[in-house]
N, C-alpha and C positions, 0 to 999 in steps of 0.2 A: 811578184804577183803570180810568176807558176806556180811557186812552192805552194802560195794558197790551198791552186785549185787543188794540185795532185794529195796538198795534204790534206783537203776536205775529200776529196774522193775514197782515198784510206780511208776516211775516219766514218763515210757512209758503208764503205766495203765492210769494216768492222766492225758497225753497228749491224748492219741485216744478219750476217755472219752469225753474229750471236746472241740473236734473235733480240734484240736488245729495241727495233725501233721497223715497224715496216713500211714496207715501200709505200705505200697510200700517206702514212706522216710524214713522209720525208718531202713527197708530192704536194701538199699541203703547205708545206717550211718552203718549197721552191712558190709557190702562189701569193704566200707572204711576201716574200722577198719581189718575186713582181709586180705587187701590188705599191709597194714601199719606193722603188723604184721608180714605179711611175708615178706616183705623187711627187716624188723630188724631179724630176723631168717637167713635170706641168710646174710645178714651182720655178724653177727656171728659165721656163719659158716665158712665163709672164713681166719675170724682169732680168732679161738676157742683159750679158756681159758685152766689150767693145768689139771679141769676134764670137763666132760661132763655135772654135776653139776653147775660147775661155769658159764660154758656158757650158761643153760640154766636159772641161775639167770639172767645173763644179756641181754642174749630175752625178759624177764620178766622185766627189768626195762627199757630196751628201747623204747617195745609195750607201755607201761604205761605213757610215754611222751606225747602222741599225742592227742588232742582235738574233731577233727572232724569236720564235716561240718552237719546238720542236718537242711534238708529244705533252703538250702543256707545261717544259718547262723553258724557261730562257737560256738562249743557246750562249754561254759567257767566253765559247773559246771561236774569238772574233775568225780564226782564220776558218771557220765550219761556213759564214754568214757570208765573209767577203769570197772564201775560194767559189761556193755556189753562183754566185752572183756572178762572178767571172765566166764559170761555166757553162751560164746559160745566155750569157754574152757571147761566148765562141760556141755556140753552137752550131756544126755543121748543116742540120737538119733547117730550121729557121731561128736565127739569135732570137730571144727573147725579149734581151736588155741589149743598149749601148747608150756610148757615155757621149758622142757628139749628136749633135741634134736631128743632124740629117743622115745616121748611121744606118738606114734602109735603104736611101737613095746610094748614095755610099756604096753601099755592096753589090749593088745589081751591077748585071755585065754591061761595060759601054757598047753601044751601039755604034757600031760603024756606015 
């Protein structure tokens, strides 16, 4: 799942690089992708598994279906769609995406 990201990150680094794709569509491709994301989350919310676990495996394999569209064409090289997704899952700043259901609660600091 690193390889993904690092190799989607390559493969954004070398698309801006050579001017090939800019940062506004790539921004755009990351909107899709949490868009897509969140509809398979509200889909499994509605008919959650036996833990909170399993349903959030299966956020995780549903998000991971989807290809994308990037500069109007379909993005076919899967690891560009899943390494993104990944990335804005760990993202430092505020994740975007995760794959268990209560992955915000989750993150925040325990209170003592």
């Amino acid at each position: 799942i690193l390889a993904m990201g690092l190799k989607a990150d390559e493969e954004t680094t070398r698309l801006a690089k050579n001017n090939e794709i800019t940062m506004r569509k790539f921004e755009d491709f990351k909107e899709q992708l949490h868009e897509h994301w969140k509809h398979c989350k509200r889909e499994n919310l509605r008919k959650p598994l036996e833990t909170t676990e399993l349903t959030g495996q299966q956020i995780l394999d549903d998000s991971l279906k989807v290809d994308g569209y990037l500069d109007g064409q379909i993005v076919s090289q899967r690891y560009l769609s899943r390494g993104t997704l990944h990335s804005l899952a760990n993202s430092t700043e505020e994740p975007k995406v995760g794959w268990h259901p209560q992955f915000i609660e989750k993150l925040e600091p325990s209170v003592s």
